[in-house]
C-alpha positions in Angstrom: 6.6 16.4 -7.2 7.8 13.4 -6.3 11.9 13.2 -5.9 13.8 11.2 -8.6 14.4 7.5 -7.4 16.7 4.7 -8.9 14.2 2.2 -9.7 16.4 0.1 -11.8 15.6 -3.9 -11.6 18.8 -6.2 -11.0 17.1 -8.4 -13.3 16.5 -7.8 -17.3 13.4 -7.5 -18.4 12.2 -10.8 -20.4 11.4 -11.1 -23.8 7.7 -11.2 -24.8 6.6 -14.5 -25.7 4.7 -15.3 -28.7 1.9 -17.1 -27.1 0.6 -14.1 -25.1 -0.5 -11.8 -27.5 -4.3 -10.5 -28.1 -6.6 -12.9 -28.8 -4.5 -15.9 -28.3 -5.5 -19.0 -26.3 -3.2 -20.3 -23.9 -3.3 -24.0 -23.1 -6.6 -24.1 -24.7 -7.9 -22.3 -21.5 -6.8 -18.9 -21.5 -8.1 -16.1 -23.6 -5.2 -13.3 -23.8 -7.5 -9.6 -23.6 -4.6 -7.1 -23.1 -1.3 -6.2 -21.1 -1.7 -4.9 -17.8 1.8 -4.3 -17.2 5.6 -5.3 -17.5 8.5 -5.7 -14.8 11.7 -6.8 -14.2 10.4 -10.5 -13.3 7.7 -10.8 -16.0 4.6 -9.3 -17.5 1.2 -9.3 -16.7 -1.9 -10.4 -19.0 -5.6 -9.6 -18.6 -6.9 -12.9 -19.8 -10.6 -14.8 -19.2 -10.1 -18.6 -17.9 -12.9 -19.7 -21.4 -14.7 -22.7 -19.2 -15.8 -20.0 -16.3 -15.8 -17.2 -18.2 -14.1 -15.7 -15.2 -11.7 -12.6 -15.8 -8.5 -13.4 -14.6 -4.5 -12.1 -14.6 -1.6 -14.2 -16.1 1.4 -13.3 -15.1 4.8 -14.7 -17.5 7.6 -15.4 -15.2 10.8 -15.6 -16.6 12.9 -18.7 -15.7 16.7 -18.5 -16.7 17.2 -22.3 -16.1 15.6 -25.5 -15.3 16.4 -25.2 -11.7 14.8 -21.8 -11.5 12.1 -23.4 -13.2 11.7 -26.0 -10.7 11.9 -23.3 -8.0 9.0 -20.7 -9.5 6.9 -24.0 -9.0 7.3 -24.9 -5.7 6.5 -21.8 -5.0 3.8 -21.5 -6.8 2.6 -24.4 -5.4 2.7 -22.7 -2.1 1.1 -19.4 -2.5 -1.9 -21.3 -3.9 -2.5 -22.1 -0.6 -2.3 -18.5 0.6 -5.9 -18.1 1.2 -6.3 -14.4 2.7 -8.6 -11.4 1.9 -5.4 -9.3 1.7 -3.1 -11.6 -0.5 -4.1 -11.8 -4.4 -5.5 -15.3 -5.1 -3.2 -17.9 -7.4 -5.6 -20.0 -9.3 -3.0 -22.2 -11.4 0.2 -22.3 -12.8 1.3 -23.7 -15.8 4.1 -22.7 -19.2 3.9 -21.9 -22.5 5.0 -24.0 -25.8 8.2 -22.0 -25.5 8.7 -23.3 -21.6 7.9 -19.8 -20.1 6.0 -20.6 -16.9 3.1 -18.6 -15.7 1.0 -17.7 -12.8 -2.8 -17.6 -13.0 -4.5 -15.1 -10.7 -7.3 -13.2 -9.0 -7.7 -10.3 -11.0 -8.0 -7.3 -9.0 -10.0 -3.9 -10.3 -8.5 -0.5 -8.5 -5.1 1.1 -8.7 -1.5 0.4 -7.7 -0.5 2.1 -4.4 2.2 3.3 -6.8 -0.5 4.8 -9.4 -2.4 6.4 -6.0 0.7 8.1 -4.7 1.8 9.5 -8.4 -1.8 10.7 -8.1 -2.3 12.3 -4.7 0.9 12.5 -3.2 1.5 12.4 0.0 -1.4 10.6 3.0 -1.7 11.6 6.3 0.0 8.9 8.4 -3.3 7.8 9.8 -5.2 7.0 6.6 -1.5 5.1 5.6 -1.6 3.5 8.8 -5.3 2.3 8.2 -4.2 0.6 4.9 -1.0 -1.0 5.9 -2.1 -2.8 8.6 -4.8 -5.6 6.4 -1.2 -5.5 4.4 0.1 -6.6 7.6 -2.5 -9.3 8.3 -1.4 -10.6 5.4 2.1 -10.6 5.7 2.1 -12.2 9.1 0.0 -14.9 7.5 2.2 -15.6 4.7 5.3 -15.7 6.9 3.4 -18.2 9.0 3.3 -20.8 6.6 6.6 -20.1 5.5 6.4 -17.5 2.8 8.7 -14.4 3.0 7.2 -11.6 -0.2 10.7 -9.8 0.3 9.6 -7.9 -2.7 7.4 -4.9 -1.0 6.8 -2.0 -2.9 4.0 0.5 -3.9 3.3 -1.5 -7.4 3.4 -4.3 -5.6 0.0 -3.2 -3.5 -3.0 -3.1 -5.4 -6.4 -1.2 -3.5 -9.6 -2.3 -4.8 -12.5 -0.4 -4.0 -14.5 -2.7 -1.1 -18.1 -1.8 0.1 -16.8 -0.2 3.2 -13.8 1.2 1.8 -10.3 0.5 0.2 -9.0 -2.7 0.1 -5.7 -3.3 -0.3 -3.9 -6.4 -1.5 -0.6 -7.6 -1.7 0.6 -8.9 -5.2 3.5 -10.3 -6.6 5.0 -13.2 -4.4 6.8 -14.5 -7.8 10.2 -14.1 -6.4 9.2 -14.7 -2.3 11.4 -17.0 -0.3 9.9 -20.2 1.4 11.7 -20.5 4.7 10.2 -24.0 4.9 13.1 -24.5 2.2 16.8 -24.6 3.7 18.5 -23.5 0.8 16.0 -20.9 0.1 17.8 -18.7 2.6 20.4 -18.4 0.7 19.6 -15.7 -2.1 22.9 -16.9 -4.6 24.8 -15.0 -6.7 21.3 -13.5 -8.2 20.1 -10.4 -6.1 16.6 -10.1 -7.0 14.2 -6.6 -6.5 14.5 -2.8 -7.1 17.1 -1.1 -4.7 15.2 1.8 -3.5 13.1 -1.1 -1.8 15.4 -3.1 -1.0 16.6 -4.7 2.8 20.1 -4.3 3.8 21.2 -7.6 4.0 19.1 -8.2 0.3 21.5 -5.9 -1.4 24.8 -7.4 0.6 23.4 -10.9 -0.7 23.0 -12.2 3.2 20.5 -15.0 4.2 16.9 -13.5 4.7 14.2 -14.3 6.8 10.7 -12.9 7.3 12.4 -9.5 8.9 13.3 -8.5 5.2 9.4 -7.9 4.9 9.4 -5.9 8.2 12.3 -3.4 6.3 9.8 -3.6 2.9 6.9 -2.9 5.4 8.0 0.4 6.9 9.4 1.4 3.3 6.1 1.6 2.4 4.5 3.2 5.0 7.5 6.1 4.5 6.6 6.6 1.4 2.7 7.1 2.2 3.0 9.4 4.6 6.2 11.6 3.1 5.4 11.2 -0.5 8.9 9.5 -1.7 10.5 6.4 -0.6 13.2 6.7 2.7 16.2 6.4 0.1 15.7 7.8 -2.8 18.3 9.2 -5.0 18.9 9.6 -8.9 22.3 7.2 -8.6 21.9 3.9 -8.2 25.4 3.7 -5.9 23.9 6.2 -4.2 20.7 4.7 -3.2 22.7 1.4 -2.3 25.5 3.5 0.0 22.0 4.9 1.6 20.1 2.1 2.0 22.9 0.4 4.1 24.3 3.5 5.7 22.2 6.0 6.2 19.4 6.8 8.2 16.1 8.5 6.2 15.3 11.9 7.0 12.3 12.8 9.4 9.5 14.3 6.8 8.7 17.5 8.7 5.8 17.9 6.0 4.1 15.0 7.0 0.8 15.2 8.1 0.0 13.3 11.4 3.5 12.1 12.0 4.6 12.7 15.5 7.0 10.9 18.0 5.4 7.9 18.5 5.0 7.2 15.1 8.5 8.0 14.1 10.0 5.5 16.9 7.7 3.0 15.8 9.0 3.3 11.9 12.4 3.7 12.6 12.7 0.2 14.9 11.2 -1.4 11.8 14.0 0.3 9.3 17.3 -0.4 11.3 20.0 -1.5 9.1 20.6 -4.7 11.4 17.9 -7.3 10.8 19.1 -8.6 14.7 18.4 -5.1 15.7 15.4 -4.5 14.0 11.4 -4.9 15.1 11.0 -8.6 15.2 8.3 -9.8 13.6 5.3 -8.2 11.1 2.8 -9.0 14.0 4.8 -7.1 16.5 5.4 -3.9 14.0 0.9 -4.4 13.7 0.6 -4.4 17.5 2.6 -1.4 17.4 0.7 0.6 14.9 -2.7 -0.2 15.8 -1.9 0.8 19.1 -0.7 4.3 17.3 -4.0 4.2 15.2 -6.3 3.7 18.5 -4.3 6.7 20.3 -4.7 8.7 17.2 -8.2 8.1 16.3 -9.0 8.7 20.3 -7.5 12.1 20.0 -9.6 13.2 17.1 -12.5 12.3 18.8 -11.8 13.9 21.9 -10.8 17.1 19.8 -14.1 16.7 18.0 -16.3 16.6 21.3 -14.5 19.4 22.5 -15.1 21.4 19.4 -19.2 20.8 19.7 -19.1 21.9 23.8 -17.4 24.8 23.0 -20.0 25.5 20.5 -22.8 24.6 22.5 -22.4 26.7 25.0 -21.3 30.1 23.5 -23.1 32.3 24.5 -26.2 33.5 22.2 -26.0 37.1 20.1 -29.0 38.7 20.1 -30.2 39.9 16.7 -29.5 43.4 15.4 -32.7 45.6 15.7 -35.1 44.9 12.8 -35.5 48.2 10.6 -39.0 47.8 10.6 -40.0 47.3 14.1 -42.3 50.7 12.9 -44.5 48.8 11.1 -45.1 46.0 13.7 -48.4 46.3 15.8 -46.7 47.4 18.5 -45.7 50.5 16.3 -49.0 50.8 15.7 -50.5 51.3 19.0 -48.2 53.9 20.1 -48.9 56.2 17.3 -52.8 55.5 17.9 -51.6 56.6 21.9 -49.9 59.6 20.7 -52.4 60.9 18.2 -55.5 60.5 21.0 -53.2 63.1 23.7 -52.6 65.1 20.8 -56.5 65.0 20.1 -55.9 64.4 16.5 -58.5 61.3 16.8 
């Protein structure tokens, strides 16, 4: 079972609007199906886009003034350009009569990282490794056009089942920073996300930069392998003293987890952002290097395990009971009977 966390969102959750209910039309363009889901930022509509008949996800964002407004759509502006097999696609944006703005998006069929772990548990830290790092590819594409997510969590990773396995797909940029921005450094008196998540320097209100998403990163790569996220607590103080004081505990239940692994995560969660791994593309050099080491050793182990049985040496059989019956058997009580002169 999975250890109580404080999830709490720093945010309040917005008020439904009127024009996304079932079977509305938004814009003339939008069929509303039904509610996928509801956060601290918005909620989240299964709708079909009428003139492509295409099934799509609307997501209400909720904009407390003009100016945050203004900022949802330069920003929506620039994760339409985000083209990347591991970043949901944003189709349009647009707002409601009541001046709600919205995101239009890919929609994606699978389950939440969140859902999967409330499912299964704990992963072995190479199968997490294996999913983080397209995560990763995205990331370090985003932050190279000047998009920090700074919102990483496990509902915010959606894995949709892809012909040669899971796919996962990072969601939710609704509240990422562009660095391209000057003032968008500066988060303001509003401290956006949930605190178990959440950087350091996010909950101290600091400037961020794309390191924030190296912090998010390794949070969820914690929580894959140990089955709960590195600072969760019941208390929201609590969680906040830990998240900026304390280190995380070493999962000793962890399957796969060894040294290597457990430098690597721990350089990607140090409280200092200065201090910490540099970059997303440095923290995926790092793990695929792991992964390659790891998956070497299995198959080394493997080969061993078929040499070993290849040349063990053979048992014979146990003596068949009715070796009497056999021909051989046969000829020797013909030999016996002819000495004896029975015929």
């Amino acid at each position: 079972m999975r250890e109580p966390e404080a999830t709490q969102e720093l945010v309040p959750a917005p008020a439904s609007s009127n024009a996304m209910r079932v079977g509305a039309v938004l814009d003339g363009r939008y069929r509303i199906d039904g509610l996928l889901g509801e956060g601290g930022m918005g909620a989240v509509w299964r709708a079909t886009q009428l003139s492509l008949q295409r099934q799509v996800a609307i997501k209400l964002l909720r904009a407390p003034d003009p100016a945050q407004h203004a900022r949802l759509q330069r920003e929506a502006l620039a994760l339409a350009a985000l083209q990347h097999p591991a970043i949901v696609a944003v189709h349009d944006f647009g707002e409601t009569h009541g001046q709600e703005p919205y995101l239009v998006m890919e929609l994606v069929r699978g389950e939440s990282l969140e859902a999967r772990l409330s499912r299964v548990g704990a992963i072995g830290a190479r199968e997490a490794v294996e999913l983080l790092l397209p995560l990763l590819d995205g990331l370090a594409y985003a932050h190279e056009r000047g998009v920090v997510h700074r919102d990483l969590k496990p509902s915010n990773v959606l894995i949709a089942a892809g012909d040669d396995g899971p796919e996962p797909k990072l969601v939710d940029f609704g509240i990422a920073l562009l660095t391209t921005n000057p003032a968008a450094r500066l988060t303001g008196a509003m401290v956006v996300g949930t605190p178990v998540y959440m950087a350091p320097e996010q909950l101290r209100g600091q400037p961020l930069d794309p390191r924030v998403d190296v912090w998010g990163a390794a949070t969820l790569l914690y929580e894959m392998i140990a089955g709960r996220p590195p600072f969760a607590g019941d208390q929201l103080m609590r969680v906040i003293t830990r998240v900026v004081d304390e280190p995380p505990s070493f999962p000793r239940r962890a399957a796969d987890l060894d040294g290597r692994l457990w430098s690597i995560l721990m350089g990607a969660l140090r409280k200092d952002p200065q201090s910490r791994t540099s970059s997303i593309a440095t923290l995926r050099v790092a793990l695929a290097g792991w992964l390659e080491t790891a998956l070497s050793s299995r198959a080394s182990e493997a080969e061993s395990g078929r040499r070993i049985a290849a040349t063990a040496p053979t048992v014979p059989p146990p003596p068949d009971s009715k070796a009497a019956d056999s021909p051989q058997g046969d000829s020797m009580d013909a030999l016996i009977r002819a000495r004896l002169g029975g015929g």
